[in-house]
C-alpha positions in Angstrom: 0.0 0.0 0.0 1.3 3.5 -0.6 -0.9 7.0 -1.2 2.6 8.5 -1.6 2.5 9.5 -5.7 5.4 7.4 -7.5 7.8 8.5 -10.2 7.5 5.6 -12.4 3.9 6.1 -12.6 1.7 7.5 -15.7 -1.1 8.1 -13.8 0.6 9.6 -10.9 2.1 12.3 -13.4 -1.0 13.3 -14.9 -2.5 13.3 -12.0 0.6 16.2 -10.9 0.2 17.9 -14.8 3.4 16.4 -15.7 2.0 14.8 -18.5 -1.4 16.1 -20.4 -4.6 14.5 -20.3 -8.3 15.3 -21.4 -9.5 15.8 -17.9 -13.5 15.1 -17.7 -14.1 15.9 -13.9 -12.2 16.5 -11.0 -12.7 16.3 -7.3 -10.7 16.8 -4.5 -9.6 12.8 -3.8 -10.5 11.7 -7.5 -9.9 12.3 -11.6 -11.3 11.7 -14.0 -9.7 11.2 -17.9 -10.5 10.2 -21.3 -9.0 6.9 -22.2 -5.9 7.4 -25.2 -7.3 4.4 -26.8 -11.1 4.1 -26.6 -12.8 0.9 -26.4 -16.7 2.7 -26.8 -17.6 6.3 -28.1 -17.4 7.1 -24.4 -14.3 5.4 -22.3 -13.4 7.9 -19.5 -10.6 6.6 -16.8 -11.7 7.1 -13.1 -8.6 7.1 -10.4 -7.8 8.6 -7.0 -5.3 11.2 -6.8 -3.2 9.1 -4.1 -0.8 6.7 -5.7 -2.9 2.5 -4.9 -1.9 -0.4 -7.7 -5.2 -1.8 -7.6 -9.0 -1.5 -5.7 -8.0 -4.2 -2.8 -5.5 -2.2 -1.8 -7.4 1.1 -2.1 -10.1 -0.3 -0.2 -8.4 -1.8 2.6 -6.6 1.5 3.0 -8.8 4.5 2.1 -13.1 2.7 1.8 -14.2 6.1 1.9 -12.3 7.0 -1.8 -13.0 3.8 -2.7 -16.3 4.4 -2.8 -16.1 7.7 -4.4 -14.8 6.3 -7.5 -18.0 4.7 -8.0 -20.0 7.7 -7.2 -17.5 9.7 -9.8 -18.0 6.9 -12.2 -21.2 7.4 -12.2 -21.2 11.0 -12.4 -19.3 10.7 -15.8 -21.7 8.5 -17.3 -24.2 11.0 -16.7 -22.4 14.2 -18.1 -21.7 11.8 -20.6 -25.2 11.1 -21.2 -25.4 7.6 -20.9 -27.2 5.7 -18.8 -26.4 2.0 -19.9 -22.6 1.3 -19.5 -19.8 -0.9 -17.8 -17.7 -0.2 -15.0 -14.3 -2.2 -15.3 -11.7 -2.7 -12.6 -8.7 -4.4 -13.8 -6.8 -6.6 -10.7 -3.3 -7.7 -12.1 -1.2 -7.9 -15.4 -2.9 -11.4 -16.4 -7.1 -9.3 -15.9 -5.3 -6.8 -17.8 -4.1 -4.1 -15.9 -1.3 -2.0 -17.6 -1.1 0.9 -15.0 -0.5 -0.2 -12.0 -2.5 2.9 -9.9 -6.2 2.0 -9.5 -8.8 3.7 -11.7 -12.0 2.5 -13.1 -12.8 2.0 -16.7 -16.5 3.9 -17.4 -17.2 2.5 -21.3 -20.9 3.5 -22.9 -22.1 5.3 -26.1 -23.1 1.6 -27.4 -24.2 -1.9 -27.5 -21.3 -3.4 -25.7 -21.5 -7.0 -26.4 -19.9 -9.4 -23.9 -16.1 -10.5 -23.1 -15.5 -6.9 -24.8 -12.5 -5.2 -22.8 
């Protein structure tokens, strides 16, 4: 478990402006970002601003943010306007996780048909 940002970490330095992003909404523990390689007309990233490789961790550490990224997922599929959409949180290099700092996939604008992403 951390919190502390990391240097190695993408997310970490978008999250600090070091690197540009397409920011979609922004709270005080969360951010939200449009995915660099769309998987759906709307695929927005949700992550905490504290530095967590995955949701066990969060949880265990901070339930309250946690939480919140649901809530702010949420919240993006509204703004986006859609109300049917998927929620992804990738555990792990073999469930796919590339970035290892927690953040929730929001994917909508379509059909999505199953074992998609």
């Amino acid at each position: 478990m951390s919190g502390e940002p990391q240097a190695d970490c993408l997310f970490c330095k978008i999250v600090a402006g070091e690197i540009p992003a397409t920011v979609v909404r922004k709270t005080e523990r969360t951010i939200a970002i449009r995915d660099i390689n769309p998987q759906a007309p709307t695929h927005v990233l949700v992550m905490p601003r504290a530095h967590y490789p995955n949701a066990p961790e969060l949880a265990a550490a901070e339930p309250l943010v946690a939480a919140e990224l649901l809530t702010e997922a949420a919240e993006v599929a509204a703004e986006e306007g859609i109300a049917d959409y998927r929620l992804i949180l990738n555990v792990g290099a073999g469930a796919g996780q590339t970035v290892f700092h927690v953040h929730v996939h929001v994917l909508g604008g379509k059909p999505l048909r199953e074992g998609m992403v």
